[in-house]
N, C-alpha and C positions, 0 to 999 in steps of 0.2 A: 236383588241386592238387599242390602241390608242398612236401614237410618235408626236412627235414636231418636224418638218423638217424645215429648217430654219424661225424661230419661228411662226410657222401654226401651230396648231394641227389639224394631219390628221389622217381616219382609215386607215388600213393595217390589212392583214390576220395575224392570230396568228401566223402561221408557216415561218413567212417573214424571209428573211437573206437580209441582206444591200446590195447584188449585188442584187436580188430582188427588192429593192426599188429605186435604180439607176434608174435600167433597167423603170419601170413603171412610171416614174417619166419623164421619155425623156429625161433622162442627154446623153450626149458620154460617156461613162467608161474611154477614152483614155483623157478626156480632163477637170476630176474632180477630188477634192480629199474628202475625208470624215473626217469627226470627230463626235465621238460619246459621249457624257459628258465629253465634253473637252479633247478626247485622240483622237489625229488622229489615224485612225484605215489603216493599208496596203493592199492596191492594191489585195493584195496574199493572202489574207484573205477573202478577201467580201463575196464570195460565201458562207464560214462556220460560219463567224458572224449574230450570230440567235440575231434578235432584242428583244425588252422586254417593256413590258407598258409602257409610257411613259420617254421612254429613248429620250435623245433631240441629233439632229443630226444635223447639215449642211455641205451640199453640195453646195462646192466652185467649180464657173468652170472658167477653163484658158481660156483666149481668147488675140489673138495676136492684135498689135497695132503699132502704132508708129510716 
């Protein structure tokens, strides 16, 4: 199937869940958040949020500064 991750569209396996696409994507899990059609989705979730055709997601990551 097909999702939009920060406005790419890319493929992914049917059976993906959004800690799955972190993960493969090279994000840190500890240092991103998600949003999927404009709901951010939680942390405690990922692993059970099954993705879907083009559902549009990004993945924002923290980074220190100063």
């Amino acid at each position: 199937m097909q999702i939009w991750l920060n406005s790419n569209l890319i493929n992914i396996a049917d059976d993906s869940n959004l800690a799955q696409l972190i993960e493969s994507q090279n994000y840190d899990s500890n240092r991103v958040a998600a949003e999927v059609d404009m709901q951010i989705v939680p942390r405690t979730i990922w692993s059970e949020f099954k993705l879907k055709d083009q559902m549009k997601i990004e993945i924002v990551e923290f980074v220190g500064g100063g």
